[in-house]
RODRENLUM-271820 format. One record per residue (C-alpha): x negated, y, z negated. Coordinates in Angstrom, 3 decimals. Each point is the difference from the previous one (the first is absolute). Layout:
% residues N
<<X,Y,Z>>
...
This chain:
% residues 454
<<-28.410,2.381,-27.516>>
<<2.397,-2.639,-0.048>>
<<3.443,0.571,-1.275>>
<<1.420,-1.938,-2.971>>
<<3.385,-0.453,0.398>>
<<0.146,-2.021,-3.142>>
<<0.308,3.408,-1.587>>
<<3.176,1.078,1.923>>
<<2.750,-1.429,-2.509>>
<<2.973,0.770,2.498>>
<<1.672,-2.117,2.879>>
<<2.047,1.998,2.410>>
<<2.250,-2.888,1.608>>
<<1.875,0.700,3.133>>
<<1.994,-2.250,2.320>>
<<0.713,1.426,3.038>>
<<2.305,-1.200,2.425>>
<<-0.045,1.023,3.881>>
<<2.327,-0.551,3.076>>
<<-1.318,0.173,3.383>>
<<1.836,2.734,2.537>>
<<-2.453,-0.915,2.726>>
<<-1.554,-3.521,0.610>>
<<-3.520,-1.133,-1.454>>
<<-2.766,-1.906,0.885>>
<<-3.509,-0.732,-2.521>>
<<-1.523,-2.415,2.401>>
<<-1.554,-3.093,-1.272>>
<<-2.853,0.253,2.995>>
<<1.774,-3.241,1.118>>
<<2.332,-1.356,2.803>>
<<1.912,-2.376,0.402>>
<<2.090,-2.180,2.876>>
<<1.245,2.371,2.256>>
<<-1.330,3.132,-2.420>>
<<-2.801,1.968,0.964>>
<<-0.228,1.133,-3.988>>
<<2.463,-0.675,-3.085>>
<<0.737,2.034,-3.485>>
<<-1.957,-1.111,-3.592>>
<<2.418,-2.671,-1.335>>
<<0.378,-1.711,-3.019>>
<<-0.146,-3.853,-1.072>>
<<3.675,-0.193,1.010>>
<<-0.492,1.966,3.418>>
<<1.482,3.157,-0.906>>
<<-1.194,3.280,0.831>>
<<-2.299,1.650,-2.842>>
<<-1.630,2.637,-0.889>>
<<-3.539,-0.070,-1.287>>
<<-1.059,2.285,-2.834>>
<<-2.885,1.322,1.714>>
<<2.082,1.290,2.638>>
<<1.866,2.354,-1.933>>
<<-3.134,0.945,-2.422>>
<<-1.345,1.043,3.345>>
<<2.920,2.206,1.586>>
<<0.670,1.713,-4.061>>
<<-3.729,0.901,-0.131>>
<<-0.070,1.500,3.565>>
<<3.222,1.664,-0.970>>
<<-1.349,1.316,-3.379>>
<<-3.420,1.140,1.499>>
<<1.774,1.950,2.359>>
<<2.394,1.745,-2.394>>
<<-2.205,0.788,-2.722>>
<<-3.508,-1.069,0.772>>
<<-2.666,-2.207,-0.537>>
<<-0.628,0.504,-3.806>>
<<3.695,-0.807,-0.742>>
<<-0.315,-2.822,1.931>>
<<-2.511,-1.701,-1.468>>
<<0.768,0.642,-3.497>>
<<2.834,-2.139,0.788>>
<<-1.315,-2.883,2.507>>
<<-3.859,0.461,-1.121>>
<<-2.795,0.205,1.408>>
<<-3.704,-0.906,0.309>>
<<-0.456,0.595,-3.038>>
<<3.184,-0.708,-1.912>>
<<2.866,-2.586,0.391>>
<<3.711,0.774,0.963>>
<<2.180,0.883,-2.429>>
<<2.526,-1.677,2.360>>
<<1.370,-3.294,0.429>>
<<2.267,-0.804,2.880>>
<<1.614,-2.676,0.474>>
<<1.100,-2.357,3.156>>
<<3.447,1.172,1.511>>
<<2.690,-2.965,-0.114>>
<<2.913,-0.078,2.576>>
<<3.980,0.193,-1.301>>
<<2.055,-2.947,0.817>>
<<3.990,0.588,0.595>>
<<0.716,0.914,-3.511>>
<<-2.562,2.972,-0.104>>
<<-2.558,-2.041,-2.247>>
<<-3.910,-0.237,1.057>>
<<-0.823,-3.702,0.380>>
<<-2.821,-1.335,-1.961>>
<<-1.498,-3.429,0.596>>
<<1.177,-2.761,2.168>>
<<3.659,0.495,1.455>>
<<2.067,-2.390,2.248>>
<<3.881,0.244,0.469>>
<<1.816,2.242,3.060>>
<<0.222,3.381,-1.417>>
<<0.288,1.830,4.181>>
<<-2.333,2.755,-1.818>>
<<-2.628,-1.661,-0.634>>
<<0.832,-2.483,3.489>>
<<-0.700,3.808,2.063>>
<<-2.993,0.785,-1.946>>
<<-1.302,-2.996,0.604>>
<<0.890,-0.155,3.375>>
<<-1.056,4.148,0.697>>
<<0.492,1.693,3.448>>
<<-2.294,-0.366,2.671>>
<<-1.341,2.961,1.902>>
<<-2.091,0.215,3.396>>
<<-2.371,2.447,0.866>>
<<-2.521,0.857,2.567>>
<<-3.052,1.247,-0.499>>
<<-0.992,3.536,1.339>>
<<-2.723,1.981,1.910>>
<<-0.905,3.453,-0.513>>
<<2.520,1.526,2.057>>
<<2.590,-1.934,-1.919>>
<<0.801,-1.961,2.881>>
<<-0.009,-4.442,-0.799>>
<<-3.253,-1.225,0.666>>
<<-0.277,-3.553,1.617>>
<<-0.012,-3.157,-2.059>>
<<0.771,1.870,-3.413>>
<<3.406,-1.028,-0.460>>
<<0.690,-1.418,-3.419>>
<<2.435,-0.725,-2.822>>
<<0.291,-0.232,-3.796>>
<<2.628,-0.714,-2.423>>
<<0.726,2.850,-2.323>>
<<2.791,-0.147,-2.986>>
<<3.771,1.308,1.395>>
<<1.542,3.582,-1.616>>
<<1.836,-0.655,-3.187>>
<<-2.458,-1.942,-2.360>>
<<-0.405,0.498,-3.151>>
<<-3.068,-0.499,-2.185>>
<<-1.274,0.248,-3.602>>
<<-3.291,0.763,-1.336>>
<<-1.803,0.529,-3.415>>
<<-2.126,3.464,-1.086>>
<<-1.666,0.256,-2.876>>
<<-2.385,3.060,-1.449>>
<<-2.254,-0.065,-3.091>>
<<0.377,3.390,-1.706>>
<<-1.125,1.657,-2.993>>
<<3.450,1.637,-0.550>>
<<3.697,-0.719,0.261>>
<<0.372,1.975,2.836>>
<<-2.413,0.240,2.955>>
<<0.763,2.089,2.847>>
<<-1.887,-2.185,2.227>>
<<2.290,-2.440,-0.005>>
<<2.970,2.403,0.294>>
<<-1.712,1.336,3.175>>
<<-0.180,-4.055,1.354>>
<<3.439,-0.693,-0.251>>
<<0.740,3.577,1.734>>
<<-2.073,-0.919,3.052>>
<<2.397,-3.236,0.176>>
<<2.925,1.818,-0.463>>
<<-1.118,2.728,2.453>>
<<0.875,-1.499,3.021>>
<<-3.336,0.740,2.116>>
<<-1.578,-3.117,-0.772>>
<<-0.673,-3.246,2.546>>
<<-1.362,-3.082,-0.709>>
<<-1.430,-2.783,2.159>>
<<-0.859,0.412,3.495>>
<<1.376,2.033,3.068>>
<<1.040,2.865,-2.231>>
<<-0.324,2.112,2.903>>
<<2.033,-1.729,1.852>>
<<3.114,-0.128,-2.021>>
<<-0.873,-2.759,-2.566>>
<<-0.712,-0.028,-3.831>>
<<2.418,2.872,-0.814>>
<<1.992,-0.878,-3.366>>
<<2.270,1.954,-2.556>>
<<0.158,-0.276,-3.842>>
<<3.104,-2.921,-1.153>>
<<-0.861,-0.433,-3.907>>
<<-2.653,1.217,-2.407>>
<<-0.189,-1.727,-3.229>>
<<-2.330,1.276,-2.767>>
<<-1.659,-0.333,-3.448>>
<<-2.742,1.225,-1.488>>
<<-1.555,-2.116,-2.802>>
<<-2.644,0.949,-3.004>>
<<-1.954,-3.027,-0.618>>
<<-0.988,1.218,-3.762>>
<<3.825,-0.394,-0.691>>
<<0.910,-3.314,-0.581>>
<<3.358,0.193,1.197>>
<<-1.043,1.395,3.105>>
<<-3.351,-2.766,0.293>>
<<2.672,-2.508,-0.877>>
<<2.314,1.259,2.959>>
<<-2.902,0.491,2.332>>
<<-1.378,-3.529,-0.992>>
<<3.387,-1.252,1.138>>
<<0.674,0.873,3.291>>
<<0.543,-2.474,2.651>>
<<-1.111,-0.069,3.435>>
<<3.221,-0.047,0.943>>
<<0.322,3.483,1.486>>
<<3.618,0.257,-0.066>>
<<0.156,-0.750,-3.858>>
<<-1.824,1.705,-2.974>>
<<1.430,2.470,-2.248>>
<<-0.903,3.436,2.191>>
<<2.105,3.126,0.338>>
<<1.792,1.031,3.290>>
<<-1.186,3.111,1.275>>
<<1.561,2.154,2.809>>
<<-2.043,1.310,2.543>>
<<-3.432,1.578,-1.152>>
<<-0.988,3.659,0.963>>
<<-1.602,-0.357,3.365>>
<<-3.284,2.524,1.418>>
<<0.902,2.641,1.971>>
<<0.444,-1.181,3.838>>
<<-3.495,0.143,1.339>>
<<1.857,-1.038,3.647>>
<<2.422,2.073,1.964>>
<<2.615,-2.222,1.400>>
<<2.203,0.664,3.061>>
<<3.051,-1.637,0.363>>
<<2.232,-0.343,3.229>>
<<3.282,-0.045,-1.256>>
<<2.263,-2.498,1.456>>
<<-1.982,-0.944,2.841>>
<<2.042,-1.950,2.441>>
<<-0.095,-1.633,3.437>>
<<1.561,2.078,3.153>>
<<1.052,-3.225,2.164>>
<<-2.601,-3.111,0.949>>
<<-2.300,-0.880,-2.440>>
<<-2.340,-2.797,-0.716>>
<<-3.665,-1.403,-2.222>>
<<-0.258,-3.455,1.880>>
<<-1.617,-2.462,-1.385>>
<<2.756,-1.729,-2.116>>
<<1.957,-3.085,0.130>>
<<2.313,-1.075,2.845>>
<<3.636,-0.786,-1.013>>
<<0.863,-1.180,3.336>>
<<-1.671,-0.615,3.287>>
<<-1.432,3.712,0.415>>
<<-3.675,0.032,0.417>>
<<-0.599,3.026,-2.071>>
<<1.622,0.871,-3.516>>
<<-0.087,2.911,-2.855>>
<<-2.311,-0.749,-2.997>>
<<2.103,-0.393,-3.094>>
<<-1.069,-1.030,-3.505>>
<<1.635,-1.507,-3.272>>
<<0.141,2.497,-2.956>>
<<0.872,-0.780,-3.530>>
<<2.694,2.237,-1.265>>
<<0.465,0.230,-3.740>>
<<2.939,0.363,-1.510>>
<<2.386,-0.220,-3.731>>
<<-3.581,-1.740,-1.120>>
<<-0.490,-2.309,2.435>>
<<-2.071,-0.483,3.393>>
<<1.533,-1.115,3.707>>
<<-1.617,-0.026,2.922>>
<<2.048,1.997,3.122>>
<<2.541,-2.261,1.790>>
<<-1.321,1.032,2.880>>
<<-3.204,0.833,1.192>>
<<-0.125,3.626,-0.074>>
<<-1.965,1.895,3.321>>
<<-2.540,2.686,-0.944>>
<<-2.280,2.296,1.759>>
<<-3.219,-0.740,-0.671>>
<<-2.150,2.624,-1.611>>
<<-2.862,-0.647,2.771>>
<<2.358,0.599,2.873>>
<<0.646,3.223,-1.881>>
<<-3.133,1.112,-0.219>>
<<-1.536,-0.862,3.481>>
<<3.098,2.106,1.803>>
<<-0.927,3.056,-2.232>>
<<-4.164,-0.303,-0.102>>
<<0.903,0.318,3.925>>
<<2.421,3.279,-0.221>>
<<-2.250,1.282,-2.515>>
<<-3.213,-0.574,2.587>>
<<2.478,1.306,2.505>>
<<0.667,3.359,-1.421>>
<<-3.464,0.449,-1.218>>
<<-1.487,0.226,3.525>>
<<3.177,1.987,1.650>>
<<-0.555,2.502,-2.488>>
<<-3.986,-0.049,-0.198>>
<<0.090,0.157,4.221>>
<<-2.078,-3.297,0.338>>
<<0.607,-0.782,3.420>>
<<-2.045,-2.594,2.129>>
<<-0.816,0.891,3.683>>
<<-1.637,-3.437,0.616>>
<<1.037,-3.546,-1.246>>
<<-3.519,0.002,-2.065>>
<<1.366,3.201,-1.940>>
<<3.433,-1.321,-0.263>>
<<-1.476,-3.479,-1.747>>
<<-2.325,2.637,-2.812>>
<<3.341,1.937,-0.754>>
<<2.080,-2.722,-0.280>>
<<-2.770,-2.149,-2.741>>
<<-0.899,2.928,-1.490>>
<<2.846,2.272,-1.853>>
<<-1.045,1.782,-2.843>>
<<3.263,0.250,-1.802>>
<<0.907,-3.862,0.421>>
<<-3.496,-1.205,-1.625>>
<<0.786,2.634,-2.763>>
<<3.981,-1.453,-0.643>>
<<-0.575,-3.524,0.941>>
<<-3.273,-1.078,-0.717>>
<<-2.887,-1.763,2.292>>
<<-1.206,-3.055,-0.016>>
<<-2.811,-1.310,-1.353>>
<<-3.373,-0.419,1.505>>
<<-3.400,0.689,0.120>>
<<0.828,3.946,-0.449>>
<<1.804,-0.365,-3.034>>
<<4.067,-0.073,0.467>>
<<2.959,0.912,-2.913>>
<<3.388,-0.264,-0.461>>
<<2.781,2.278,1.098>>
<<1.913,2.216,-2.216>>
<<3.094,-0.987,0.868>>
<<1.902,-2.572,-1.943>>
<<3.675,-1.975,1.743>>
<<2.388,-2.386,-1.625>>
<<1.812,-2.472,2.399>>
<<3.725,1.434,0.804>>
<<2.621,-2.955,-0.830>>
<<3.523,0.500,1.678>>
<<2.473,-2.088,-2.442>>
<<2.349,0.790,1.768>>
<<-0.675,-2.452,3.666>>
<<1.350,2.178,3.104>>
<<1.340,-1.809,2.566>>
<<-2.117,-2.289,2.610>>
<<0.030,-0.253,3.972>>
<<-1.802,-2.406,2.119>>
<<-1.817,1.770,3.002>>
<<-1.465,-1.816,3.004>>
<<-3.018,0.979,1.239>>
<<-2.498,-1.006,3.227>>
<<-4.182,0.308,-0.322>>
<<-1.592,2.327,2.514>>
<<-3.059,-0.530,2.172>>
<<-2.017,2.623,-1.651>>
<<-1.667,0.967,3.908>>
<<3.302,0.233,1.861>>
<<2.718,0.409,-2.512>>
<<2.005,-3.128,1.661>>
<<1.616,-2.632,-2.029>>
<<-2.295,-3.143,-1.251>>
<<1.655,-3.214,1.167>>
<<1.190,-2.400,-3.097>>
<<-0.798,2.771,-2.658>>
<<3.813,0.961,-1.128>>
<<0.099,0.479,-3.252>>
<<2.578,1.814,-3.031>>
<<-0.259,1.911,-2.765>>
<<2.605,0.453,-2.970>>
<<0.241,4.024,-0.764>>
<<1.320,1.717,-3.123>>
<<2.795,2.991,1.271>>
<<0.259,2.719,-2.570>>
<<-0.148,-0.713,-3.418>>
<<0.622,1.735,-3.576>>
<<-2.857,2.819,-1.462>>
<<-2.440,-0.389,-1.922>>
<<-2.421,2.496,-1.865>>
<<-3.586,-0.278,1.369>>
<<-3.066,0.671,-2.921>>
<<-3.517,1.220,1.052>>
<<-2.636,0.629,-2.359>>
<<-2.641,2.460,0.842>>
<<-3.149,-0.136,-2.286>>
<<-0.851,4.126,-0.055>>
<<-3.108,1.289,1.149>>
<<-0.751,3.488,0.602>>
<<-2.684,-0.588,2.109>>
<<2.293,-0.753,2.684>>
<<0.687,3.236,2.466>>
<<3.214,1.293,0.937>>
<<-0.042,-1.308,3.731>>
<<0.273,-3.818,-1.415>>
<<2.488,0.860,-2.835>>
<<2.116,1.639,2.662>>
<<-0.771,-3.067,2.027>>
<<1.705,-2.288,-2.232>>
<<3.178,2.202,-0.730>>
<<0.346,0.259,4.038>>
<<0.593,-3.568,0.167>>
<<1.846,-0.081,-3.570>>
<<2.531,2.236,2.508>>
<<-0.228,-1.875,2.838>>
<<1.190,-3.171,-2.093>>
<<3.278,2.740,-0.858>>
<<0.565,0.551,3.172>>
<<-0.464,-3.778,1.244>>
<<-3.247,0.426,2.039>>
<<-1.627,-2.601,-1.314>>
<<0.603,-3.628,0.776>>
<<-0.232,-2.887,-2.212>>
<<-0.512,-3.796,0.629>>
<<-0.288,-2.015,3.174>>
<<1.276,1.093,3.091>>
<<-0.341,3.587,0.258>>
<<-0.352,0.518,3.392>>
<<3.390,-1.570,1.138>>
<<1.418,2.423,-2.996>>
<<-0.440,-1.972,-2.882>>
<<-0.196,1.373,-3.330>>
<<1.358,3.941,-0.232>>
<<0.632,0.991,-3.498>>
<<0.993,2.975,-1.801>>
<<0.290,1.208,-3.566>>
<<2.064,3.060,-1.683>>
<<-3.058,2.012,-1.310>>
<<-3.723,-0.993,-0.824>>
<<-0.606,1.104,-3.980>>
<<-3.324,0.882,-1.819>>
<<-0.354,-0.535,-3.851>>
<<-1.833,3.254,-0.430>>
<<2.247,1.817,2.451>>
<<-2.612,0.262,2.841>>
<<-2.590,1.525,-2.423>>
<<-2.689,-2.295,1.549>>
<<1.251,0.983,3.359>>
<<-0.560,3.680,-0.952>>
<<-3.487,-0.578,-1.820>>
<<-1.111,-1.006,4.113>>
<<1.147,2.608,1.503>>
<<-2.440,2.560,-1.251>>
């Protein structure tokens, strides 16, 4: 039977406004010059984000959390319609207000969003080593941004604790939207909630209804501090102020000088007293991905040294090495014919604000067969030395279907990263990329450590 929301005389309003602690990408399915892929925009160019986007990642959310007939009593069904209206997300210009409609002038916010950050990657096999002819790039929208957008619920009261629930999951923390969440993008934390609920068989409050603009940044709605959020559903460890030993470098960015090889770094917008600016400087991060390929192999590492797979022919060594239980469970495969999933592991880039000093290093290519120097292949890099700490996050989605060996898998290399076995970045094996941190922290205090090891 379908649903008659005519009957539902109250409009809970809510304008929620989000900034960006990790970059973002919804992809148009488009490229562009020079761009493999590019972000949804709007008629002025600027990044947006579409309603249907973050209908999608609040149902998922609410499924999970409380099930399907919740769920669908708010964003319908088959048989009845949503009870839900969201709106399109609009980006903040320089003076923290969502732009609506066409928009010229100079505002540098609006210039970066425009603009974004571009980002390479390569495409990869099922060993997670890059497969040939799958490199590829996409601009994504920089760290900083902030956006607006518009929910609305039809109730039958003046208080629903549906949409109390919604604005928790935003405020939580543990959502992502867009693409690439597992690879550091689409994370986001609460900046303003303003609400109003309106019965439509008052006049004042059809009057007041009737009168609200589309302009999201006006309207007559109450500020409202941060809602109650779910309890955690993911256990997060942390790497407190995780910091670089020495030599340390994610090539890839832009040369200041004649080097051949440079750090990535990114613009950020950095809000502050009100207002938006983007960073002086480019600042240099460590990309979530580079993150999470050192530690899927550590974690694959420690798996088979404490499982005993050992190979005694080069045929054995190839199984063991594509075939690790405990980094399918944590990381995910990919997909094909058999199925595939994602991992359960969730990383937010690291950004350093604080740029460490630089070093150019010369460097000669060697003949792969003999080791000798290649004639006329000289070339430099520019290296990051040192650097200030920064706290790591890592969100685990629980499952207690995983067994002990690949939970204590995972807190092996969690130690080794301590204790600065692991390397990050490029050029590891001339000693590249040793870093340490002061302790490695659960949320639950190692409870889903413990629940493995029985």
């Amino acid at each position: 039977m379908t649903r008659d929301l005519s009957a539902l005389a109250w409009r809970h309003l809510a304008r929620v406004t989000i900034a960006f602690r990790t970059p973002f990408v919804v992809r148009s399915g488009r490229g562009e010059i020079g761009v493999d892929s590019v972000f949804v925009r709007d008629a002025n160019g600027f990044p947006a984000l579409p309603g249907s986007s973050i209908a999608g990642v609040l149902r998922a959310a609410c499924q999970s959390a409380w099930g399907k007939p919740f769920t669908e009593d708010l964003f319908g069904s088959e048989e009845g319609a949503s009870r839900l209206v969201v709106g399109w997300g609009c980006v903040h210009d320089a003076d923290d207000r969502p732009v609506e409609g066409l928009r010229d002038g100079d505002d540098p916010v609006l210039a970066a969003a425009r603009r974004g950050v571009r980002r390479d990657h390569v495409g990869l096999d099922h060993r997670g080593t890059a497969q040939e002819r799958r490199k590829f790039d996409e601009r994504i929208v920089g760290v900083g941004h902030r956006f607006t957008f518009e929910l609305v619920l039809s109730s039958a009261s003046g208080s629903d604790d549906g949409f109390d629930r919604l604005l928790g999951l935003l405020g939580s923390g543990e959502l992502r939207l867009g693409a690439g969440g597992r690879r550091g993008f689409g994370a986001f934390e609460l900046a303003r909630l303003r609400q109003r609920s309106f019965d439509l068989k008052r006049r004042e409050d059809f009057l007041a209804y009737h009168g609200l603009t589309a302009d999201l940044g006006a309207g007559d709605l109450d500020d409202r501090g941060p809602p109650e959020a779910p309890t955690p559903k993911r256990v997060v460890v942390t790497l407190r102020n995780l910091r670089p030993v020495d030599r340390w470098m994610f090539g890839g960015g832009t040369a200041s000088g004649d080097e051949d090889m440079a750090p990535v770094t990114e613009p950020m917008i950095i809000w502050k007293d009100g207002r938006g600016h983007v960073s002086d400087d480019p600042v240099i991060y460590l990309p979530a991905s580079g993150i999470k390929g050192a530690l899927r192999q550590r974690v694959a590492w420690h798996f088979n040294l404490r499982a005993g797979r050992r190979s005694d022919s080069v045929a054995a060594l190839g199984e063991i090495l594509s075939d690790n239980p405990a980094r399918t469970a944590l990381f995910g495969e990919m997909a094909s014919r058999d199925g595939g999933r994602p991992g359960r592991l969730l990383f937010d880039d690291v950004f350093i604000l604080a740029a460490p000093a630089a070093q150019i290093d010369w460097h000669v290519s060697l003949d792969r067969f003999h080791g000798g120097a290649r004639a006329g292949l000289l070339f430099s890099e520019r290296v990051l030395v040192g650097g200030g700490g920064t706290d790591c996050r890592i969100a685990i989605d629980p499952d207690e279907t995983l067994d002990a060996p690949t939970r204590r898998a995972l807190a092996a290399a969690l130690d080794d990263v301590r204790r600065g076995r692991v390397l990050f970045g490029g050029g590891t094996g001339r000693g590249n990329g040793a870093f340490i941190c002061d302790a490695v922290e659960w949320s639950d205090g190692g409870r889903w450590l413990e629940a493995g090891s029985t």
